[in-house]
Structure formats: C-alpha cells, structure tokens
N, C-alpha and C positions, 0 to 999 in steps of 0.2 A: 315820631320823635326824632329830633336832631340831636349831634351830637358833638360838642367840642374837645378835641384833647391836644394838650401840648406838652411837647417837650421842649426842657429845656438842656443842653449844655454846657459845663460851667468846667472852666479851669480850676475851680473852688477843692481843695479838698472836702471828702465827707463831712470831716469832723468842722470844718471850715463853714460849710455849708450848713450842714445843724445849728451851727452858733448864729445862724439868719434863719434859720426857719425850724420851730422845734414843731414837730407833729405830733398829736395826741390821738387818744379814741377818747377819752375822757369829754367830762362838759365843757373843758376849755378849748375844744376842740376850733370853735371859731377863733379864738386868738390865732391856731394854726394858719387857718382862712386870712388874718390879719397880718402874720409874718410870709404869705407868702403872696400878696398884695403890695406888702410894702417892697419884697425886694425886687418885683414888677417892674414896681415907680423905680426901683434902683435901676434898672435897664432901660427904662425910658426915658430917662435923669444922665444918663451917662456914666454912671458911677459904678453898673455891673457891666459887667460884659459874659455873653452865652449867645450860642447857636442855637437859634429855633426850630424849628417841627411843629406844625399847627394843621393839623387834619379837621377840616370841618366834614362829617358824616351824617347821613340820611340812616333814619333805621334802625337794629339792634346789632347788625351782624348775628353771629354764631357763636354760642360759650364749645369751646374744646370738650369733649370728653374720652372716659374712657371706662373698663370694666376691673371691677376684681371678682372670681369664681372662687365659690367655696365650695370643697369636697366635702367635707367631713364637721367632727366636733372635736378634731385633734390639735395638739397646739399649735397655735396660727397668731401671727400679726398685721394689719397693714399699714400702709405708709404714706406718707401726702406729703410735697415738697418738706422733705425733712421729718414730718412729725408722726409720729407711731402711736396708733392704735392697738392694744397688745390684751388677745382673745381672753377673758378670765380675771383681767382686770378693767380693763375702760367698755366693753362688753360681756356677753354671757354667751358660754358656748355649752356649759357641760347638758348632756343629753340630748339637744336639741338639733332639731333636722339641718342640712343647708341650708332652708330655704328661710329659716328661725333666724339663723345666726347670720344670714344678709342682712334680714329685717334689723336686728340688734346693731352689726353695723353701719345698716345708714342712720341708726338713729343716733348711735355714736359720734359720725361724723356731724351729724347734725348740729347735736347738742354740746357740741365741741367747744371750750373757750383758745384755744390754739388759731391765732390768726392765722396760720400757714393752711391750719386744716377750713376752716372760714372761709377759705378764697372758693370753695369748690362748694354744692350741694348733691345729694345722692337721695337715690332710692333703688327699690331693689326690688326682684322679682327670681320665684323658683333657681335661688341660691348664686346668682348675681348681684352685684352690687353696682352700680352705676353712678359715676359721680361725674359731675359737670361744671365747668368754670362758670363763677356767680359772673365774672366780666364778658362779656362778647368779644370776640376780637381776637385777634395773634395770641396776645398773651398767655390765655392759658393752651399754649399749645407747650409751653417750658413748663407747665406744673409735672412734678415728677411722682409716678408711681411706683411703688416697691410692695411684697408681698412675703410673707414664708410660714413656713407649715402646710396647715390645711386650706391654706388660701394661695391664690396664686393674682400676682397682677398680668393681664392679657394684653401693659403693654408697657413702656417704661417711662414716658413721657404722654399727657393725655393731648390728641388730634381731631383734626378739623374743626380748631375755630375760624373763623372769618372774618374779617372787615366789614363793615357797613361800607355803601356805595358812598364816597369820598372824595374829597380836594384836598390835595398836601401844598402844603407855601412851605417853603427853606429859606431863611435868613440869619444873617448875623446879627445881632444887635451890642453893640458897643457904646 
C-alpha cells in the first residue's frame, strides 16, 4: 500500500481557515472532501497561498505505542491525549483482578466515543494495558498518556512510531 500526505501551511488564521474548510465525522463528511478540494483549486488558481509538504510513502510505517499497568481494584483513572477514562464509572474495577480490569479498560478505550481517545487502540494482557496509535507514522509519538491510583502510565508520551519508506517535495505555492 502507498501512501499520500500533505501538508499544508497557511497564514490563514484557525477560525479563518474553518470558514473554507468545515470538517465533519458526520454523513456530510464528503462536503468536508469537497471544501477541502476546493480550496486546493484556491492554490492552484492563485487565490490561496501555503507552504507545502507532500510525503509520498511505501508501506504502513509504525503506530506509536505505549503501556498502562494496573495494580489493584483501587481508585484509578487513565488518560489518552486529554481524555480520562475514570475506574467505576467508564469501567468496572470493584473486585476484580488486574488482569479483569485491563481487559475492562481496553474495552473502554475501545468502545469510546471521545475522538481523542479513537486515535489510539488497545488490548491487554495479565493487567497491562497496551494501546497503540490507529495512524502509523510520527504522529502518534505526541499522543499523551497520564494515569493515577491503581493504574500507572509506563510512559508520558506513547513511542516508536515510524515513517513509511518515503519522498518529501517542499514548496511554496502562491
């Protein structure tokens, strides 16, 4: 599998920016495909101006990961770029072994509607938890892990994702 990605840079502010390209998960999500097509043609038309970034890749690379360890059945929460999993309410811990209450949170994380938590999947094994960036590549090497209680994160940031074997192009386009 190949793989394209681009970046764009834009002197645009955010909110500037939004107002050309609205992004959804929704069904209207191709309109998103559509505003972000059209302000393409605005770049190639002359009418936008952004610095490029266009990595063409071989392959999948590497999704980042990382671990959380669970001690106990004691109050515990974890955490995934921002978003908290919190033991007793979005899981079940009371009486149940580590090795229960991994299983519970990956399926937590799993069955998560929190995009933050979505970027990542997990499983788990004798009271580890293991989650892994759904993207390959750098990216999820920023997704942030936090832990407390009976759970501990083994690291703060999850590592070793990787690139796919790749070509970068850099231009201006005005």
């Amino acid at each position: 599998m190949s793989r394209i990605r681009i970046w764009l840079d834009t002197d645009l502010t955010q909110p500037g920016l939004e107002g050309k390209i609205v992004l959804s998960d929704s069904d209207s999500r191709w309109e998103s495909v559509r505003d972000v097509i059209n302000y393409c043609k605005g770049l190639s038309n002359g009418d936008e101006g952004a610095r490029a970034n266009i990595m063409l890749g071989e392959g999948d690379g590497a999704g980042a990961s990382g671990t959380f360890t669970i001690a106990s059945s004691g109050a515990q929460s974890v955490t995934i770029n921002g978003a908290t999993l919190t033991g007793g309410t979005d899981y079940t811990i009371a009486n149940l072994s580590a090795t229960q209450i991994a299983a519970n949170i990956a399926e937590a994380i799993e069955d998560s509607t929190d995009s933050r938590i979505q970027a990542v999947r997990a499983s788990s094994s004798a009271g580890v938890v293991t989650v892994t960036a759904n993207d390959p590549g750098l990216i999820g090497n920023a997704y942030t892990t936090t832990a407390t209680g009976a759970a501990s994160a083994d690291q703060s940031v999850l590592a070793d994702g990787a690139e796919a074997t790749q070509s970068i192009y850099k231009f201006n386009v005005s």
